[in-house]
TORPA-4810 file (N, C-alpha, C, O; in nm, 3 decimals):
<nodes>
NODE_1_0.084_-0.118_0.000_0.000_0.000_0.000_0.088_0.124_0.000_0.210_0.121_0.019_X
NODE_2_0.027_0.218_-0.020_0.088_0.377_-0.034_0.096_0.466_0.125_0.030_0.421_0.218_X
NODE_3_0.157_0.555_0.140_0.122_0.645_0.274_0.143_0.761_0.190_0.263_0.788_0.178_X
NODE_4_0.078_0.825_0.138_0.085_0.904_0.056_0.113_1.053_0.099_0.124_1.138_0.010_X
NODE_5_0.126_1.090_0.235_0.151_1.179_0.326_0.329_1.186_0.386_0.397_1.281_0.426_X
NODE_6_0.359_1.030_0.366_0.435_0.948_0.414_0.556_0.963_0.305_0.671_0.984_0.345_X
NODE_7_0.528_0.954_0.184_0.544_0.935_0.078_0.659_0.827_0.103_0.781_0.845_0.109_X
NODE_8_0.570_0.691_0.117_0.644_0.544_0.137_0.542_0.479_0.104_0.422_0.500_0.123_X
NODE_9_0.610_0.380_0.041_0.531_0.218_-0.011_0.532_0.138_0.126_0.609_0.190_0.207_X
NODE_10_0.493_0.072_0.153_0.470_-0.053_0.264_0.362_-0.154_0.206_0.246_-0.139_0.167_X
NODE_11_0.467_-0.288_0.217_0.466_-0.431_0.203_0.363_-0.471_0.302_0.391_-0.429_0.414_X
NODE_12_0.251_-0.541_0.295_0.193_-0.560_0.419_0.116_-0.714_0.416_0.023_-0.729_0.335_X
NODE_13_0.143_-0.788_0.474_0.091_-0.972_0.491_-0.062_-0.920_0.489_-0.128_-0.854_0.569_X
NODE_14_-0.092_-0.989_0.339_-0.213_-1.007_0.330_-0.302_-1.109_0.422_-0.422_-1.088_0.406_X
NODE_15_-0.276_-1.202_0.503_-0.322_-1.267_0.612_-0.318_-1.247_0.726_-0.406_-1.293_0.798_X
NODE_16_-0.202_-1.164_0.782_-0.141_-1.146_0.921_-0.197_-0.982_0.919_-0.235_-0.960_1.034_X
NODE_17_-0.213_-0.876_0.845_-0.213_-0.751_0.822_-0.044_-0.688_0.885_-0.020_-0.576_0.931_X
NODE_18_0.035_-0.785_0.869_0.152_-0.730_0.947_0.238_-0.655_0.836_0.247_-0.698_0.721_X
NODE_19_0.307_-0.526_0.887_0.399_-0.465_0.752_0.515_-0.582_0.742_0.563_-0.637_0.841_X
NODE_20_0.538_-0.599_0.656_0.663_-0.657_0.572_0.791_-0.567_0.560_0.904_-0.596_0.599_X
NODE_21_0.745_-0.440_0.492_0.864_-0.403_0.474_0.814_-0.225_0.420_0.710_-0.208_0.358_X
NODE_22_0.879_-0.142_0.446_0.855_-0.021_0.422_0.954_0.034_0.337_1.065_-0.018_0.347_X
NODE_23_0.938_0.147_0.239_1.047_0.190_0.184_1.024_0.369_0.141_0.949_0.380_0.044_X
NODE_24_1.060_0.463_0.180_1.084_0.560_0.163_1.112_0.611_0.043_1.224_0.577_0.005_X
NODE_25_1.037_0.697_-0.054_1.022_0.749_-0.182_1.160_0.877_-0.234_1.257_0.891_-0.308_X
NODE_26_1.075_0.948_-0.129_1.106_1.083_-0.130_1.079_1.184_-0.043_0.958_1.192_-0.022_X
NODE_27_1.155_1.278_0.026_1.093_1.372_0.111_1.000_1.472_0.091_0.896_1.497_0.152_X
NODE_28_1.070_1.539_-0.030_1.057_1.638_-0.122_0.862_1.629_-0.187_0.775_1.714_-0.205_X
NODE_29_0.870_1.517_-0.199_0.669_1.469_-0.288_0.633_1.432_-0.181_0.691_1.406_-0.076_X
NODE_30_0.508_1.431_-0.220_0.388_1.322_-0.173_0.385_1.221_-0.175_0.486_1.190_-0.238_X
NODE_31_0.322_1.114_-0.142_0.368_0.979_-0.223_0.268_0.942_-0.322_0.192_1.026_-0.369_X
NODE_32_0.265_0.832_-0.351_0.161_0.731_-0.429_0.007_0.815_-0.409_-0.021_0.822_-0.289_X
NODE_33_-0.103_0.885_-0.507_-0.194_0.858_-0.503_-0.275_0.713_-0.610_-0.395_0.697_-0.633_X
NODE_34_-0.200_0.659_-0.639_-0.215_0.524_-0.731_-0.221_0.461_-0.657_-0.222_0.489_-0.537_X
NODE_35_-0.229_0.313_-0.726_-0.257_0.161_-0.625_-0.151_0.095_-0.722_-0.147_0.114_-0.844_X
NODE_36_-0.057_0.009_-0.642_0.005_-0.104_-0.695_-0.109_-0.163_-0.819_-0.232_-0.170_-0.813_X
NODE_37_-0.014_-0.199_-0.929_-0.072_-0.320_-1.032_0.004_-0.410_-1.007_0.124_-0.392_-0.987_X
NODE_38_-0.060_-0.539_-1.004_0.044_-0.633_-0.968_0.021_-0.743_-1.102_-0.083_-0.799_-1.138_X
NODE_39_0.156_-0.748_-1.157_0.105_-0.844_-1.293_0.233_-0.940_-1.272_0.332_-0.904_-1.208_X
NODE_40_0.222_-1.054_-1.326_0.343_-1.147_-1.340_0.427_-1.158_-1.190_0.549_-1.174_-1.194_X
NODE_41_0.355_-1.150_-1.056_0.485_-1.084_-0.943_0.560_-0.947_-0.940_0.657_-0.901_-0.879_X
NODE_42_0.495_-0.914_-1.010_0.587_-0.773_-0.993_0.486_-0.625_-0.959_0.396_-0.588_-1.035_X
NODE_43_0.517_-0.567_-0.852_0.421_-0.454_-0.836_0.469_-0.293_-0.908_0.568_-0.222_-0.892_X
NODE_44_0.337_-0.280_-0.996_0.391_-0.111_-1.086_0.300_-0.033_-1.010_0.196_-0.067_-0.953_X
NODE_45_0.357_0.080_-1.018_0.275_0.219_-0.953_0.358_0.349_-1.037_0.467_0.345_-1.094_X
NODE_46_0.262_0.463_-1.021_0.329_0.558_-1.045_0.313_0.695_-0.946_0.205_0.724_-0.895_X
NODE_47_0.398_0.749_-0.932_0.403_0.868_-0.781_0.383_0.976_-0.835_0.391_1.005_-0.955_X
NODE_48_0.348_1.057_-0.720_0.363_1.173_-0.716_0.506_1.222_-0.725_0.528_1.324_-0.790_X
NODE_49_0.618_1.149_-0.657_0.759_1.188_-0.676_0.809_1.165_-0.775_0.924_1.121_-0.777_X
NODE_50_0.733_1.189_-0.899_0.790_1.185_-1.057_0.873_1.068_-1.071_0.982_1.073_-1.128_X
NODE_51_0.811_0.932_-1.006_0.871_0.819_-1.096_0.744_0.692_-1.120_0.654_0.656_-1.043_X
NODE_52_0.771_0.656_-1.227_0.715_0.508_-1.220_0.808_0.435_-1.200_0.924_0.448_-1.239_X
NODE_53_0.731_0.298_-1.094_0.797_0.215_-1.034_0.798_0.095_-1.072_0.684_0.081_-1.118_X
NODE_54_0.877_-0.051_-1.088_0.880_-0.141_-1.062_0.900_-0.196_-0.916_0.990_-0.145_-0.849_X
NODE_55_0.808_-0.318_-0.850_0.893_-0.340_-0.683_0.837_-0.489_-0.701_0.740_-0.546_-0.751_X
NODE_56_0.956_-0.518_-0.630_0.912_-0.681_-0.558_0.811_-0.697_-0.466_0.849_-0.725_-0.352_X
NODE_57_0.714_-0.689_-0.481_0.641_-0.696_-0.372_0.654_-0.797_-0.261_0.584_-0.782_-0.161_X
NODE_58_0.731_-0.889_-0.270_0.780_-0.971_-0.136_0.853_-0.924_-0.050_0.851_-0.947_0.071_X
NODE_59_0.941_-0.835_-0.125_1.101_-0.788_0.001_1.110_-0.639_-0.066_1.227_-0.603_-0.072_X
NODE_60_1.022_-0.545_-0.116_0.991_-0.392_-0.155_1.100_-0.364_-0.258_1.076_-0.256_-0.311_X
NODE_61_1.236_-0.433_-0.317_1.332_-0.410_-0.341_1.255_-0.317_-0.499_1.153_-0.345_-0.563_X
NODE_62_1.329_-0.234_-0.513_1.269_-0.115_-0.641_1.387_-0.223_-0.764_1.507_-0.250_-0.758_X
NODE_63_1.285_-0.255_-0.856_1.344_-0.334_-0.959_1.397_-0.237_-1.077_1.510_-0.242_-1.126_X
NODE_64_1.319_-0.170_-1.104_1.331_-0.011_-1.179_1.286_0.127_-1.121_1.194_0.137_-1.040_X
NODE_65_1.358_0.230_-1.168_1.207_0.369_-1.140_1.288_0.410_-1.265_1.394_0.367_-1.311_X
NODE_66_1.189_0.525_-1.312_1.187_0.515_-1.423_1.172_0.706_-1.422_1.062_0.724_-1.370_X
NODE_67_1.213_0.801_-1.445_1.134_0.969_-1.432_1.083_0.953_-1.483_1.091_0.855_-1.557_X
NODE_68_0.976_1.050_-1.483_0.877_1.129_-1.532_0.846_1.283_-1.587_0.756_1.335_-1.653_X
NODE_69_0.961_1.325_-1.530_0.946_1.510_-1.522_0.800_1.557_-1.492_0.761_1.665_-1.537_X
NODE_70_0.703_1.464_-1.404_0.581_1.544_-1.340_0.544_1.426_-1.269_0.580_1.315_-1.306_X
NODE_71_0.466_1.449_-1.159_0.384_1.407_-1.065_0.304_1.302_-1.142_0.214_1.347_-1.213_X
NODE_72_0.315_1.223_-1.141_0.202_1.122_-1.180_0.083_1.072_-1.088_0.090_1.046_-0.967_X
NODE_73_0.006_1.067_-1.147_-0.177_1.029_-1.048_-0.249_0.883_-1.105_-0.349_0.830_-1.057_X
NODE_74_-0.181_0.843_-1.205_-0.247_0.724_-1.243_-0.129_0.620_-1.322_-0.033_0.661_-1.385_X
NODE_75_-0.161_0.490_-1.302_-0.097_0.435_-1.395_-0.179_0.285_-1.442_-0.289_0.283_-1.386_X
NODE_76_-0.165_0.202_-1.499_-0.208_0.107_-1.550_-0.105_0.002_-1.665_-0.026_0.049_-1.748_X
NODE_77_-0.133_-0.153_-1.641_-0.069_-0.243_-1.669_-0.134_-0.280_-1.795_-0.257_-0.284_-1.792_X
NODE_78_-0.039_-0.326_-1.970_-0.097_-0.350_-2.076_-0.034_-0.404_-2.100_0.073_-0.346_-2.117_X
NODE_79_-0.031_-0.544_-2.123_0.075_-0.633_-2.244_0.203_-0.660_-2.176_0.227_-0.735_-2.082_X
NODE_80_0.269_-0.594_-2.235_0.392_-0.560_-2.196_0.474_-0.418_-2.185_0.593_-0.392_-2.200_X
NODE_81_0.368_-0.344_-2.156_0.380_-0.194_-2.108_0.335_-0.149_-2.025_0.234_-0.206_-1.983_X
NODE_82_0.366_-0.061_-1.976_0.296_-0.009_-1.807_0.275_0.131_-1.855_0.338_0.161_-1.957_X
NODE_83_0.214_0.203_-1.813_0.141_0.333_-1.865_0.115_0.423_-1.717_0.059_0.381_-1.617_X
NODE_84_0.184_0.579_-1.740_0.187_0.638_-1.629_0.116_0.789_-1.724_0.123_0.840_-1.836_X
NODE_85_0.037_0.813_-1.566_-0.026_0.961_-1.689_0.045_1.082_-1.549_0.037_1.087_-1.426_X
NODE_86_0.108_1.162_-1.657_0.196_1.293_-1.568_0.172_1.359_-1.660_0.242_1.357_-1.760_X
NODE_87_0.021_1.466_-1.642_0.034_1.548_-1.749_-0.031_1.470_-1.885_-0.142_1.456_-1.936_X
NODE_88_0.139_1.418_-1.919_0.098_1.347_-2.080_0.076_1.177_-2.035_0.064_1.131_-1.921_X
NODE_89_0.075_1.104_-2.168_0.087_1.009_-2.133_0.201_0.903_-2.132_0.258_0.874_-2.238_X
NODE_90_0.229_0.856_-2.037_0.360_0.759_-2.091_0.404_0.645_-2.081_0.437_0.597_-1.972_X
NODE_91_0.414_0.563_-2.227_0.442_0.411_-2.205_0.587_0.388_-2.185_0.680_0.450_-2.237_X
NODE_92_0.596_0.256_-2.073_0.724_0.224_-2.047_0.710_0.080_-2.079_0.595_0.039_-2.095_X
NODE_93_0.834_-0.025_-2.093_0.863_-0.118_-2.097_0.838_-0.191_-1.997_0.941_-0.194_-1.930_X
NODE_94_0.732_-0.273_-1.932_0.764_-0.358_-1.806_0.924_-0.422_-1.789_0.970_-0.441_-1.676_X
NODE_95_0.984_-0.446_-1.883_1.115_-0.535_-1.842_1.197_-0.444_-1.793_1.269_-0.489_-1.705_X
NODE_96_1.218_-0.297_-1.826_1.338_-0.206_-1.797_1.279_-0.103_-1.740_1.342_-0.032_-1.662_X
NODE_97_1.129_-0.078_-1.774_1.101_0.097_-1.737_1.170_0.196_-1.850_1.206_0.312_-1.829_X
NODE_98_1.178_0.130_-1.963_1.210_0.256_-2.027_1.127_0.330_-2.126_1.113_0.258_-2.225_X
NODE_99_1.055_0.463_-2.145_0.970_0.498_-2.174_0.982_0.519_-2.372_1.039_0.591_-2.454_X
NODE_100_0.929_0.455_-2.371_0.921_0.417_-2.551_0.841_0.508_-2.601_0.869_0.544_-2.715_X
NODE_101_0.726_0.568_-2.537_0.662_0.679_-2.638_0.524_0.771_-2.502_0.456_0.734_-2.407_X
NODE_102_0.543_0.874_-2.564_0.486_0.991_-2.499_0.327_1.016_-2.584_0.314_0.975_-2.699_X
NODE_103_0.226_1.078_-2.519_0.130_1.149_-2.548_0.135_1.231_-2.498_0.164_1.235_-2.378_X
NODE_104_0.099_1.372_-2.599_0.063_1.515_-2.512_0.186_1.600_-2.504_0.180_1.723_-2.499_X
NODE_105_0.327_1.516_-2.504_0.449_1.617_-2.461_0.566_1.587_-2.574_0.577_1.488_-2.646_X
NODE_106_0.649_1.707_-2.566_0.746_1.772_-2.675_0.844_1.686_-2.628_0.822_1.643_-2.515_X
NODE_107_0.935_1.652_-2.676_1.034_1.638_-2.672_1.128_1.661_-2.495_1.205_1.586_-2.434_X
NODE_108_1.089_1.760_-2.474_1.159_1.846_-2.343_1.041_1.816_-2.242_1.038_1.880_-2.137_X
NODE_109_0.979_1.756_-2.259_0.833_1.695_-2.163_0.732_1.823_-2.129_0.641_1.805_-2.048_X
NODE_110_0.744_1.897_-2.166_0.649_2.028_-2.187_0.489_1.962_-2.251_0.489_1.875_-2.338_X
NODE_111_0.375_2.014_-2.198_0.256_1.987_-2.270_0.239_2.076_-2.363_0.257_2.198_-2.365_X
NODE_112_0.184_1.962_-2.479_0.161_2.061_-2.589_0.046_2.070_-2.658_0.044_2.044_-2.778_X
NODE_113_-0.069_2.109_-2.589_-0.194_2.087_-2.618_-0.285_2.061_-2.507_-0.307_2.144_-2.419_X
NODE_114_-0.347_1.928_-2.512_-0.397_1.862_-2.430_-0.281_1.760_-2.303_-0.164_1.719_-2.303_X
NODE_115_-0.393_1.756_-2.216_-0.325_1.638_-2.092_-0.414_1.512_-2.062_-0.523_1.523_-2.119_X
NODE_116_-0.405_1.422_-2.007_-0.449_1.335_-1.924_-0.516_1.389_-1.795_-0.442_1.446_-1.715_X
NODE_117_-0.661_1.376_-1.761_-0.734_1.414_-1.693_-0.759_1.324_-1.572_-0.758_1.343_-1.450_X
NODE_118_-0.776_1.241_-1.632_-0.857_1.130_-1.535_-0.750_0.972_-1.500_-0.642_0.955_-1.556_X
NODE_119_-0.789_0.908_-1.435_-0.716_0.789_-1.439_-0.696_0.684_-1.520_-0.792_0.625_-1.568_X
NODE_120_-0.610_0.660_-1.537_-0.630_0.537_-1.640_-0.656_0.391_-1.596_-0.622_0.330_-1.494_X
NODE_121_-0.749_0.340_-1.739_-0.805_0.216_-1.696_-0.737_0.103_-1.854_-0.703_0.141_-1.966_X
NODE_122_-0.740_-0.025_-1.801_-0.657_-0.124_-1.943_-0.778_-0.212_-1.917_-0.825_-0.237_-1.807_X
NODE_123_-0.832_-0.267_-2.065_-0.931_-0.328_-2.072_-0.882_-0.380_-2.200_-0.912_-0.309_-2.296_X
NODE_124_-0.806_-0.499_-2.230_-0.801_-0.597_-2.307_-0.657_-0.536_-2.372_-0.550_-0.536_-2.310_X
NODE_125_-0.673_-0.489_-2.498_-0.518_-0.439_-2.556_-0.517_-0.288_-2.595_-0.463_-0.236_-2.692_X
NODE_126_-0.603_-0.221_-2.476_-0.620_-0.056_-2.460_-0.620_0.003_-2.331_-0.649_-0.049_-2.223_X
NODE_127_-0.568_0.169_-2.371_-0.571_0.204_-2.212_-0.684_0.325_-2.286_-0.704_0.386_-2.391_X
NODE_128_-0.745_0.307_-2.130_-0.865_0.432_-2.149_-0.855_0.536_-2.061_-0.810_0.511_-1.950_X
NODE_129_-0.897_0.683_-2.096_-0.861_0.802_-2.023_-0.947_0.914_-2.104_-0.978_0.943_-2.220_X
NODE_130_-0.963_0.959_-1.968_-0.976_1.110_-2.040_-0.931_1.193_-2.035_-0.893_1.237_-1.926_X
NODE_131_-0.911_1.256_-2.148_-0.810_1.407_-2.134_-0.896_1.559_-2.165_-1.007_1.609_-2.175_X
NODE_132_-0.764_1.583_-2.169_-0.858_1.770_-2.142_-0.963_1.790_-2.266_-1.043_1.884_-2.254_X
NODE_133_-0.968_1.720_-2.368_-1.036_1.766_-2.483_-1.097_1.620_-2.541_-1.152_1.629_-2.651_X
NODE_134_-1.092_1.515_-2.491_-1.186_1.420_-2.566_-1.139_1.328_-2.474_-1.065_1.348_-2.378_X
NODE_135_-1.209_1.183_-2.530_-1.214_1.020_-2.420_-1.121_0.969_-2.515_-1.158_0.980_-2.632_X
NODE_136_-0.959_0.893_-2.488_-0.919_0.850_-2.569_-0.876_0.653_-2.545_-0.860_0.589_-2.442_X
NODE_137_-0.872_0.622_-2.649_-0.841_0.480_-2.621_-0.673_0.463_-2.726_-0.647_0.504_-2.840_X
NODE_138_-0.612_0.407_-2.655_-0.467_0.372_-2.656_-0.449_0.262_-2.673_-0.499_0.181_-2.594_X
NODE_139_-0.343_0.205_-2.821_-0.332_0.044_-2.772_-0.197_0.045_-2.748_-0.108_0.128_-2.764_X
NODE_140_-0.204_-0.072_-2.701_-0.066_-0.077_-2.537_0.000_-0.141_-2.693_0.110_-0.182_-2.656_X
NODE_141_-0.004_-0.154_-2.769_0.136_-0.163_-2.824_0.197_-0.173_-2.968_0.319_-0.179_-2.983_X
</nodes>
């Protein structure tokens, strides 16, 4: 789970409710208003402290983070891409975190137009959202 005040992840025994393991983000942000995706064993999120994450969710160990150059509020799991909305939109690689392609932003991560409004949702081989100017559907790949 998130402490989003906290801005720390914590591991927590889904049977026992006992923490596992805690890990500290950032001082500087907020933390997580997202929820872990958990696909294949591996937990993705994206922060408010301008990263998307990869974590072990057994022992918290950060497998990737990945910037962002903005606060992220949503993210969602596709295929074999993980999708963080900061502003624009942005697909990363589940294996590395490395961000293969942008919506919404220049080059220099500046918005250029429209943003990502709402949260994102993955429903088969699309991500859905709304942004500042229409409902868009995305295919993860």
């Amino acid at each position: 789970m998130n402490d989003l005040n906290g801005s720390t992840m914590i591991g927590v025994d889904r049977f026992t409710g006992a923490e596992v393991w805690r890990r500290v983000t950032s001082s500087e942000y907020l933390g997580a208003w997202d929820t872990f995706k958990m696909v294949d064993g591996v937990a993705y999120v994206a922060s408010n402290d301008t990263f998307l994450y990869a974590v072990d969710p057994e022992t918290g160990r950060i497998i990737w983070q990945t910037p962002l150059k903005a606060s992220a509020s949503s993210s969602a799991v596709c295929g074999d891409k993980v999708f963080a909305g900061a502003f624009g939109l942005h697909m990363a690689n589940r294996s590395d975190g490395k961000v293969v392609a942008t919506l919404f932003l220049d080059a220099q991560g500046s918005v250029t137009g429209g943003y990502v409004k709402s949260r994102l949702h993955a429903q088969g081989n699309r991500i859905y959202f709304v942004g500042s100017d229409a409902v868009y559907a995305v295919k993860c790949g």
